[in-house]
C-alpha positions in Angstrom: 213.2 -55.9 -64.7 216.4 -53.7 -64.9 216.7 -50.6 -67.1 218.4 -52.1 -70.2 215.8 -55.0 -69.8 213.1 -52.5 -70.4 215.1 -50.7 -73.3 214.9 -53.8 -75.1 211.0 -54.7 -75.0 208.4 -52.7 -74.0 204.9 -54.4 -72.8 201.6 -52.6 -72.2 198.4 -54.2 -71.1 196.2 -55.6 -73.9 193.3 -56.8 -72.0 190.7 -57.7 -74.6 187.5 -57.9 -72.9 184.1 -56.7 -74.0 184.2 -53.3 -72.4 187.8 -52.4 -73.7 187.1 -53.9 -77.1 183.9 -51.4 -76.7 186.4 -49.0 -75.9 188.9 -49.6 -78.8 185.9 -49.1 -81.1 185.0 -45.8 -79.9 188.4 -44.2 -79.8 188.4 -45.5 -83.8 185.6 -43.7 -84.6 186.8 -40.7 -82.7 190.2 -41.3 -84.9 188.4 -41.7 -88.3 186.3 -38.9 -87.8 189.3 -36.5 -86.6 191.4 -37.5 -89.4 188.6 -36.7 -92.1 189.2 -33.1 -92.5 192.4 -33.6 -94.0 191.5 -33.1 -97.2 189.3 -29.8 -96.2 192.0 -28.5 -94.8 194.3 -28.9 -98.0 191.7 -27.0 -100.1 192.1 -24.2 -97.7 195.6 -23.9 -97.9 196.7 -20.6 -100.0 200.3 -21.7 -101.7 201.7 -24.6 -100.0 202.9 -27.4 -102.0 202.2 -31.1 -100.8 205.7 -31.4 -100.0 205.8 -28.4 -97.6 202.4 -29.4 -96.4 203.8 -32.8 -95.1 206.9 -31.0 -93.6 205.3 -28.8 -91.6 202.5 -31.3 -90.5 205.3 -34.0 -89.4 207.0 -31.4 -87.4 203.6 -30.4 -85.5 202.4 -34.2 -85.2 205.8 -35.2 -83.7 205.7 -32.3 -81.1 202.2 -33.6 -80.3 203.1 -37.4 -80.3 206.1 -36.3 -77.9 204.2 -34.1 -75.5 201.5 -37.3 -75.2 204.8 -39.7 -74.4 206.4 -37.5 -72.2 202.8 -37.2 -70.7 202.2 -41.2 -70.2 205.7 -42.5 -69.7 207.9 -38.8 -67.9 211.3 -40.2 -67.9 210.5 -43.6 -68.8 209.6 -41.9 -72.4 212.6 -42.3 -74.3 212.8 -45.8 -73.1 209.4 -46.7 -74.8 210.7 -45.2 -78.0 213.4 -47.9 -77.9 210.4 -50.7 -77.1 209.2 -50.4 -80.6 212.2 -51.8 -82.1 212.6 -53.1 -85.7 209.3 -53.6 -86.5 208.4 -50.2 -85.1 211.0 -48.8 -87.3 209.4 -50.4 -90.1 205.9 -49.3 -89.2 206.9 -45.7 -89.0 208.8 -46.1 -92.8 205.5 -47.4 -94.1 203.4 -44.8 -92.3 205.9 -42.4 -93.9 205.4 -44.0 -97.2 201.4 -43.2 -96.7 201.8 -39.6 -95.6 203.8 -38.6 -98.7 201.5 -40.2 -101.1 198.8 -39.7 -99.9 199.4 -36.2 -100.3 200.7 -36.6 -103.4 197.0 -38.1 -104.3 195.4 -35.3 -103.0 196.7 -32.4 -104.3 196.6 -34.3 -108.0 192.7 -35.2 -107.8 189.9 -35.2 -106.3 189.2 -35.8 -102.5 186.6 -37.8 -103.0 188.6 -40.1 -105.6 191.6 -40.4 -103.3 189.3 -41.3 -100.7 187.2 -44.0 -102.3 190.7 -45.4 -103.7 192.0 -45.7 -99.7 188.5 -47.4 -99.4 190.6 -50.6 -99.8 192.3 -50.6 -97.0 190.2 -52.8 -95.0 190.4 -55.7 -98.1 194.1 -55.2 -97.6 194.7 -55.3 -94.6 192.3 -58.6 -94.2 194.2 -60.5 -96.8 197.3 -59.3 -95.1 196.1 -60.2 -91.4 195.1 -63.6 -92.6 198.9 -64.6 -93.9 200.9 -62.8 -91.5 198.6 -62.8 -88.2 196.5 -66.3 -89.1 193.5 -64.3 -88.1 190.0 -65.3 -88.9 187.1 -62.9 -90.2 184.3 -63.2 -88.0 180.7 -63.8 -89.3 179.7 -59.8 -88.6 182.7 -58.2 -89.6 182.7 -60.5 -93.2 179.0 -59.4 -93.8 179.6 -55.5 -93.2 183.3 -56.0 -95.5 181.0 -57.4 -98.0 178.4 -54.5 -97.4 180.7 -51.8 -97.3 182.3 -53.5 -100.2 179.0 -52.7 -102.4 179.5 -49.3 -101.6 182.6 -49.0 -102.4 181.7 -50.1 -106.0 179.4 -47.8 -106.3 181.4 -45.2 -105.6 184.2 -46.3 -107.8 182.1 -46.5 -110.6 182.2 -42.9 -110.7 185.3 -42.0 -108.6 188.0 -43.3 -111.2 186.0 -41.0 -114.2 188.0 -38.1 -111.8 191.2 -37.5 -111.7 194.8 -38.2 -112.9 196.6 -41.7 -113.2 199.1 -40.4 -111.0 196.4 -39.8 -108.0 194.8 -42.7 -108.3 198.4 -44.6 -108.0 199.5 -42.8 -105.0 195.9 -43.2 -103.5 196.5 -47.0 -104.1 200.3 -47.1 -102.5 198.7 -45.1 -99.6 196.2 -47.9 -99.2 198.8 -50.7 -99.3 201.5 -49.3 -96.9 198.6 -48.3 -94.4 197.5 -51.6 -94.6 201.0 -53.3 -93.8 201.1 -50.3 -90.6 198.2 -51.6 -89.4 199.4 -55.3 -89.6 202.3 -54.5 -87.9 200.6 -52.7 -85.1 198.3 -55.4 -84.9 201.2 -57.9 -84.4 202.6 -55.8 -81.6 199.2 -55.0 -79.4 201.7 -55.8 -76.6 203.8 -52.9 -77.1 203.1 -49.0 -77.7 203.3 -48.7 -81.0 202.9 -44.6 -81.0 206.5 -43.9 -81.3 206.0 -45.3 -84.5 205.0 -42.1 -85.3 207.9 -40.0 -84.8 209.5 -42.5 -87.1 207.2 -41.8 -89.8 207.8 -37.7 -89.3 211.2 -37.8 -89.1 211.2 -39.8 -92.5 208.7 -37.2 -94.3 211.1 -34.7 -93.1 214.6 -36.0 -94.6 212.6 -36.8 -97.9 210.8 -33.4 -97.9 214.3 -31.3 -96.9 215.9 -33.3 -99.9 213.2 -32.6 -102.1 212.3 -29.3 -101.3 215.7 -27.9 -100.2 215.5 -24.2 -99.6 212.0 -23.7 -100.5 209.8 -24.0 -96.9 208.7 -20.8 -96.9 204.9 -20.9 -96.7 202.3 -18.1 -95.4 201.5 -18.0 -91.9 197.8 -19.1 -92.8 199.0 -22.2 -94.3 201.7 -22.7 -91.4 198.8 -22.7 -88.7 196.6 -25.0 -91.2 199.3 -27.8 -90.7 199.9 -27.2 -87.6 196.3 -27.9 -86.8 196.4 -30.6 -89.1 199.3 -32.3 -87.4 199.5 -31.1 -83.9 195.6 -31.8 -83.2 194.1 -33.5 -85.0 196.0 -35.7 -86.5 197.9 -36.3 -82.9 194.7 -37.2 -81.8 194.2 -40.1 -84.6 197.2 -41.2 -84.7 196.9 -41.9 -80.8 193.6 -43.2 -80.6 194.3 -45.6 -84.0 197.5 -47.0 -82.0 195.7 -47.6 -78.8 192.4 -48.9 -80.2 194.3 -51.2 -82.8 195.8 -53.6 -80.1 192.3 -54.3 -79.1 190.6 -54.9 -82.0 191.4 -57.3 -85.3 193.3 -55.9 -88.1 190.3 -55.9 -90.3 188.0 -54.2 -87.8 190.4 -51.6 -87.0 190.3 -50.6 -91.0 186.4 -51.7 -91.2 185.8 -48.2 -88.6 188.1 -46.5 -90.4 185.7 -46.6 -93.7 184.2 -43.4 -91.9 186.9 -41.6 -93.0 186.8 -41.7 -96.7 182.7 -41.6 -96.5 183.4 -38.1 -94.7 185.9 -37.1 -96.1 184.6 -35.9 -99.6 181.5 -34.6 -97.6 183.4 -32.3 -95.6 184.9 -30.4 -99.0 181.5 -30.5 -100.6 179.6 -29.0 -97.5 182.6 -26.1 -97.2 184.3 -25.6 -100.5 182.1 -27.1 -102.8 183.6 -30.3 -104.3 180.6 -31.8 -104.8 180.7 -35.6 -105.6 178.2 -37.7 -107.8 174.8 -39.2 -106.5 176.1 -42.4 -106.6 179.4 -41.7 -104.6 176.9 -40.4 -101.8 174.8 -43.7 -102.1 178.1 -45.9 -102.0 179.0 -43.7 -98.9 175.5 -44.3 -97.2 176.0 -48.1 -97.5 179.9 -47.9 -95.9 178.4 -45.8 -93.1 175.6 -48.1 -92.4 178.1 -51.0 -92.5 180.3 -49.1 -90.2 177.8 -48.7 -87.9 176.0 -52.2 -88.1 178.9 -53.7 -87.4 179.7 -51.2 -84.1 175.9 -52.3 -82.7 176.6 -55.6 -83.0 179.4 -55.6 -81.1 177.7 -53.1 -78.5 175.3 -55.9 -77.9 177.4 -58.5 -77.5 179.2 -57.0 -75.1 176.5 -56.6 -72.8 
């Protein structure tokens, strides 16, 4: 295969055997658990808006997404940012989408109510996965969904008491275009999707220059706050999301990722003292327990 062959599609290996499905599940718990301090590190910030927030965090997640490209691919690295091609494009738009209000969400409500709204993702992205990708549920996966579904009631009940419309809405358009990313990496599991990412900063970053135009200046303390945000550790999610994703089914992928929003809110009640409801730590039990079921159960079926 020539040069320009390779420019215009991009394959990677996708073996799905037990031991790399094993795999894929581990590297989405190391993702969901990296990317759960997000909202600990916004109620550390000093000044910074959400807009400047994101601007800052794109810039330090693409230099991290390029130094991991340039790592696997050297020279062949620009070509591989060409592999994703429209749908990547698309991907990194609705990861974009995500980013922005998901911040939004944040920084207009609580973290634990942004977080139990994003619970949805996995319901979203099943339905979705079942239309576009014709994939079916398996037995396990359907009984910890329905588990982790109970929990998320719970947790509602009291979640939606907190908070503004206006979070809760952008919680809800996170959940949806994170759902359709996920679909979309799902659908190309032959291709690395991680230069989807530097799509989705370079978006934030037009949208945050024309909305904030002028006014970037934030205090170094805030600065290094997204820098560790973006550059670490949400590099490191974003990478292990993309590679475990093309081994695992769109609704497992977003199943794991349930850790997230259960420790999420824990992490800003341990440190800063955001302390959600009884029942919200209940609902969160049962989505960790059906998080982990479900990860057993696929443990010992590999062997």
């Amino acid at each position: 295969m020539n040069q320009s062959q390779r420019g215009r599609k991009v394959h990677a290996p996708a073996a799905n055997g037990p031991p790399r499905r094993v795999f894929a599940m581990v590297l989405m718990v190391v993702s969901s658990v990296a990317i759960s301090f997000g909202g600990l590190i916004i109620r550390n910030m000093e000044d910074a808006d959400s807009w400047q927030i994101n601007f800052y965090r794109s810039i330090a997640l693409m230099i991290a997404v390029t130094v991991i490209l340039l790592f696997q691919y050297r020279k062949l690295a620009i070509t591989h940012v060409k592999g994703i091609g429209r749908s990547g494009v698309v991907g990194g738009v609705m990861l974009a989408i995500a980013g922005i209000t998901f911040l939004q969400s944040l920084t207009h409500t609580t973290v634990a109510n942004t977080l139990f709204m994003l619970s949805a993702i996995p319901f979203i992205t099943a339905g979705l996965a079942r239309v576009f990708l014709k994939e079916r549920l398996p037995p396990a996966t359907l009984i910890a969904m329905l588990t982790a579904a109970i929990g998320i009631s719970i947790m509602l009940s009291e979640g939606f008491g907190v908070g503004s419309i206006y979070g809760n809405a952008m919680a809800l358009t996170t959940a949806c275009c994170f759902a359709c990313f996920a679909v979309i990496v799902r659908r190309n599991r032959q291709t690395d999707m991680l230069p989807t990412v530097l799509v989705s900063g370079l978006v934030i970053m037009i949208v945050t220059l024309f909305m904030r135009i002028g006014d970037l200046g934030i205090s170094l303390h805030d600065l290094l706050l997204c820098f560790l945000w973006g550059g670490l550790l949400s590099g490191i999610a974003n990478w292990t999301f993309i590679v475990a994703a093309r081994h695992l089914a769109a609704a497992e992928v977003t199943l794991i990722m349930l850790l997230e929003f259960a420790l999420g809110p824990t992490w800003v009640w341990l440190f800063v003292g955001e302390e959600p409801s009884r029942w919200a730590l209940f609902g969160g039990i049962l989505v960790i327990a059906s998080v982990a079921v479900r990860a057993l159960v696929e443990l010992r079926l590999s062997k």
